[in-house]
N, C-alpha and C positions, 0 to 999 in steps of 0.2 A: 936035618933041621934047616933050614930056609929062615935066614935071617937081612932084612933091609933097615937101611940107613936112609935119613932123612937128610938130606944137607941142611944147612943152616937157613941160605934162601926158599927153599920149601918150608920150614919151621914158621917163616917168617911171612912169609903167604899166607900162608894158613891164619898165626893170629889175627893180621891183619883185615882178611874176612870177614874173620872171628867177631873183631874191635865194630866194623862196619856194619856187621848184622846185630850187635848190641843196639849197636846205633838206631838201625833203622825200627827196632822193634820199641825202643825206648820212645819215640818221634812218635809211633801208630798209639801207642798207648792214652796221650795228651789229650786230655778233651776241651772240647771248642766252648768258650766263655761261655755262649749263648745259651747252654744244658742247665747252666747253674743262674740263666735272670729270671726276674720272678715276673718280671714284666711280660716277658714271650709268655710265661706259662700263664698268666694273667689273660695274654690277648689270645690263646688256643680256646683256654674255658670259654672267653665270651664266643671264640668263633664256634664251638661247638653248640655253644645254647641257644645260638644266631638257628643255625643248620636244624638244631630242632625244634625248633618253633616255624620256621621254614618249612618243613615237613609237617610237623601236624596241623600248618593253613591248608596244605593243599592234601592231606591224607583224611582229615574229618568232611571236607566237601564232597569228596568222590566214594568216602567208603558209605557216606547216609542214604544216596539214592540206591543205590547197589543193593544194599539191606533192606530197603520198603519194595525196591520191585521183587527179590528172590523171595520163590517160596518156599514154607517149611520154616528150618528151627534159624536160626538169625545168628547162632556162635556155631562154631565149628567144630565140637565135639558134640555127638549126638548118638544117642542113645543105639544100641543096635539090639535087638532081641534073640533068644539064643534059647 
């Protein structure tokens, strides 16, 4: 049987890490004020509503001509006989 001893300063390392990496995982955990303002999430919604309306100025201009010049059926599920 094979038995080791720890010294004391080994013992003492060890916690020490131990105590540090509590630490550091306690610190990663913390969330940053700005998750919880309602004002950010305030100015996202509008920036997102911005972006789509942005997009469907310049998505209804280009998809109109595209659909009067193509021939055939005008939506994109079509019929296939069988």
């Amino acid at each position: 049987m094979i038995t080791t001893s720890n010294p004391p300063s080994s013992l003492l390392t060890h916690s020490l890490a131990l105590a540090h990496l509590n630490e550091i995982i306690a610190s990663s955990t913390e969330v940053h004020p700005s998750i919880n303002s309602k004002a950010k999430r305030l100015i996202d919604i509008l920036g997102a509503l911005v972006g789509l309306a942005i997009t469907a100025l310049v998505a209804i201009p280009v998809r109109s001509p595209s659909s009067l010049t193509t021939p055939g059926q005008s939506s994109i599920a079509k019929s296939v006989a069988g």
